[in-house]
C-alpha positions in Angstrom: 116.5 177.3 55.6 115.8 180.8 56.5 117.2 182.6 59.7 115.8 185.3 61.7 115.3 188.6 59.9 117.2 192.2 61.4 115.3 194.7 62.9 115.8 197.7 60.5 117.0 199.7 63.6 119.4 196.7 64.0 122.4 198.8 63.6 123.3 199.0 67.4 122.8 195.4 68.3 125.5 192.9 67.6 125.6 191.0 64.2 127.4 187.8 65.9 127.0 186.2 68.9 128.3 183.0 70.1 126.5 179.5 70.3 127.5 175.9 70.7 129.2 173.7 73.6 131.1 176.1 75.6 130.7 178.9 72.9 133.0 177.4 70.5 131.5 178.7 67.9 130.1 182.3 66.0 126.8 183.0 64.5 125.6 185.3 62.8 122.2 186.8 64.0 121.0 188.1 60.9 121.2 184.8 58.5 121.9 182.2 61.2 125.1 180.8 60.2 127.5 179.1 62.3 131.1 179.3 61.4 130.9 181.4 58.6 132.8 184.4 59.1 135.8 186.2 57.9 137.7 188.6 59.9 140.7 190.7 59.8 143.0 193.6 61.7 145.0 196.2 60.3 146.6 199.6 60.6 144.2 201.8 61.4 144.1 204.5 58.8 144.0 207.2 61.5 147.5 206.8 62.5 147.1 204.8 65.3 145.3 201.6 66.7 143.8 199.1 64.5 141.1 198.7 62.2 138.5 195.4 62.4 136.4 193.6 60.7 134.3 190.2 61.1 131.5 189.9 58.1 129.7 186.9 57.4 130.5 184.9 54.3 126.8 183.6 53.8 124.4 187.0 53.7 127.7 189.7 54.1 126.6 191.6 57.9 129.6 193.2 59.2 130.8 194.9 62.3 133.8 197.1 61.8 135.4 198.8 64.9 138.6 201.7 64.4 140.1 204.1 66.5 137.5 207.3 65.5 134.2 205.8 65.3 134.4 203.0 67.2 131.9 199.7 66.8 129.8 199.7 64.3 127.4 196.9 62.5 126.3 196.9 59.3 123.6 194.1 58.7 122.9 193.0 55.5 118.8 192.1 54.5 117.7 189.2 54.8 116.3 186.8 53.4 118.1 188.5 50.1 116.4 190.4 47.5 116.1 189.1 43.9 115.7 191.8 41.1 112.6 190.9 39.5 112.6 191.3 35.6 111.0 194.9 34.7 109.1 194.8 31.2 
């Protein structure tokens, strides 16, 4: 299964969004999976606040969000590329 493919001006539209009975559960917008994210807070390296990050096990979109920049997405193409074998 394929999911629906990111704009390539996708970078200031959210990489998950929530979907399911009552929004129990994440997708990802980019590859279409449900459920399959990782996520974590830390220290923010600027000396203050915290650092985030959810990305997406399955095609590896991420939106980070720290105290300098602020939100940000990354998504990752899709469908994937494969290398194709150069002579």
């Amino acid at each position: 299964m394929t999911g629906p493919q990111a704009p390539p001006d996708a970078d200031d539209e959210p990489i998950f969004g929530v979907c399911g009975p009552d929004g129990a559960s994440i997708r990802c917008r980019v590859c279409g999976a449900v459920d399959e994210v990782v996520g974590d807070e830390v220290p923010s390296m600027a000396g203050y606040g915290e650092d985030t990050y959810v990305r997406c096990t399955r095609c590896g979109s991420v939106e980070t969000t720290d105290p300098i920049f602020g939100w940000r997405a990354k998504p990752a193409p899709w469908p994937p590329t494969t290398k194709h074998d150069q002579p």
